[in-house]
C-alpha positions as MATLAB code, in Angstrom:
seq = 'XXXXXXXXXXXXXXXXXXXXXXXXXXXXXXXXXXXXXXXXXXXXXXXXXXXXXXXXXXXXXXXXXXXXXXXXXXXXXXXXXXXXXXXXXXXXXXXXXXXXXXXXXXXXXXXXXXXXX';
ca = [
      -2.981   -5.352  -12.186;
      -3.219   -5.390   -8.464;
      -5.424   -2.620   -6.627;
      -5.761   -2.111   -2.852;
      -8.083    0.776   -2.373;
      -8.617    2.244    1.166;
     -11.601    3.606    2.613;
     -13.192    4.798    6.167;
     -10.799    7.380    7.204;
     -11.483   10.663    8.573;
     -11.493   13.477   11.537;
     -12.531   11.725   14.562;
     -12.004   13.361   18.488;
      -9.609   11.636   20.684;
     -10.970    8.660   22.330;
     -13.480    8.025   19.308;
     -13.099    5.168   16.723;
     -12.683    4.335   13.001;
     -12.782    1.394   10.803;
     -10.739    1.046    7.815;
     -10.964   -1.291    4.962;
      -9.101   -2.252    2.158;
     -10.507   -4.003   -0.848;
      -7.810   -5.521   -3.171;
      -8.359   -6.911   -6.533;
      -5.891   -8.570   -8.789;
      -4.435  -10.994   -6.102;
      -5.202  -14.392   -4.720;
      -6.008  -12.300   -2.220;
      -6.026  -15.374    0.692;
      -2.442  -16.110   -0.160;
      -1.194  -12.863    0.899;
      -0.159  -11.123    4.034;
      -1.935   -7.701    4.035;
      -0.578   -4.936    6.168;
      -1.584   -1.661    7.680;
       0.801    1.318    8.132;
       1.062    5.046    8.285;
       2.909    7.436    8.048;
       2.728   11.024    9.884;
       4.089   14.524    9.026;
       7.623   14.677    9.368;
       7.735   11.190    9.977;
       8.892    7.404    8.527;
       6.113    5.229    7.307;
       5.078    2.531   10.109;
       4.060   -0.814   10.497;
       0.818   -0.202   12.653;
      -0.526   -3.890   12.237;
      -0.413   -6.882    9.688;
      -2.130  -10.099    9.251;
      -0.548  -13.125    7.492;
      -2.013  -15.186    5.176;
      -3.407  -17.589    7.701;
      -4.784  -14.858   10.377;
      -2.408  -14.228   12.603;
      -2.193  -11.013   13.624;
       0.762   -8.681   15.224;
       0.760   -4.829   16.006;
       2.786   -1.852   16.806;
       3.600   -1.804   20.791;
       1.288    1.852   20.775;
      -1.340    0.513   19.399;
      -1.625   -2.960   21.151;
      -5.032   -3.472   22.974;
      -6.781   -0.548   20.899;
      -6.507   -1.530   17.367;
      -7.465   -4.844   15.767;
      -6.604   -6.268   12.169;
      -8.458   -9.014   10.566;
      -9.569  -10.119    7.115;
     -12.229  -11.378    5.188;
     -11.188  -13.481    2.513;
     -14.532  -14.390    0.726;
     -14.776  -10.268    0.273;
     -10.455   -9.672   -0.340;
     -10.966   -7.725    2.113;
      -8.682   -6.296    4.905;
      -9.589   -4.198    7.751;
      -8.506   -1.914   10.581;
     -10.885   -1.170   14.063;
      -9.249    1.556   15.573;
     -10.697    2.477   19.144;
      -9.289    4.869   21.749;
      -7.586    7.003   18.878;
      -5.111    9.789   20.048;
      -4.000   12.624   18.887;
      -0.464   10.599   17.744;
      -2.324    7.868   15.614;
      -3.013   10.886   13.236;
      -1.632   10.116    9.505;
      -2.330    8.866    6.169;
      -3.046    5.139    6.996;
      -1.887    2.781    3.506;
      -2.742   -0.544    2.670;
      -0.296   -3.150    1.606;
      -0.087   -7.056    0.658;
       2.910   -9.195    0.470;
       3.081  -13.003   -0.793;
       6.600  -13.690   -1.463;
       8.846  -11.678    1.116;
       8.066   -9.810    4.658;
       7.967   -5.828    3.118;
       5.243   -5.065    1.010;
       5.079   -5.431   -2.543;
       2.135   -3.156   -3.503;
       0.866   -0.491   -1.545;
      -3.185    1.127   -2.209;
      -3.109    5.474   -2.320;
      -3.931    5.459    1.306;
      -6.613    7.179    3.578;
      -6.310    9.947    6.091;
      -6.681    9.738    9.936;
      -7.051   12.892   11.705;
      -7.524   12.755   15.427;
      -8.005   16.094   17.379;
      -7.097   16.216   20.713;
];
C-alpha cells in the first residue's frame, strides 16, 4: 500500500520560509518521480515543482528562484524549501509520485501553507 505523508507546513509571514517533506513508503521510492503541488481556495490544483527519478528538477514560473525540490533517496524522502513566501503561495501543499506516466498516480493528504501578508 503506498503512503506519502506530508509534514512542515504552517502560518509563516510573508518573506519567511518553510520546509516541507514527504516520506513515502510502499514504493521503490528511487524509481519514481515525486511531485509537489497545491491547490488554493477557489482554485485548480498546481504543479509547484517536481523532481524525476534521476534529480532533475523543474518548477512553476512563480516560484522559480525561491523554492527548491530535491530528494533523498536513502530516507524516501522528498522535500520542498520554500523561501520568500507570499501571500499567493498560500494553500494546501500535496505530495505525489509517479513511475509509469507524467500525472501522478498517488497523492499523500497534504499539508497547509498559510502566508500572511
Amino acid at each position: 500500500q503506498v503512503q506519502l505523508v506530508e509534514s512542515g507546513g504552517g502560518l509563516v509571514q510573508a518573506g519567511g520560509s518553510l520546509r516541507l517533506s514527504c516520506a513515502a513508503s510502499g514504493i521503490i521510492f528511487r524509481l519514481n518521480a515525486m511531485g509537489w503541488y497545491r491547490q488554493a481556495p477557489g482554485k485548480q490544483r498546481e504543479l509547484v515543482a517536481r523532481i524525476t527519478s534521476g534529480g532533475i528538477p523543474n518548477y512553476a514560473d512563480s516560484v522559480k528562484g525561491r523554492f527548491t525540490i530535491s530528494r533523498d533517496n536513502a530516507k524516501n524522502t522528498v522535500y520542498l524549501e520554500m523561501n520568500s513566501l507570499k501571500a499567493e503561495d498560500t494553500g494546501v501543499y500535496y505530495c505525489a509520485r509517479s513511475r509509469w506516466s507524467y500525472e501522478p498516480e498517488d497523492w499523500g493528504q497534504g499539508t497547509q501553507v498559510t502566508v500572511s501578508s
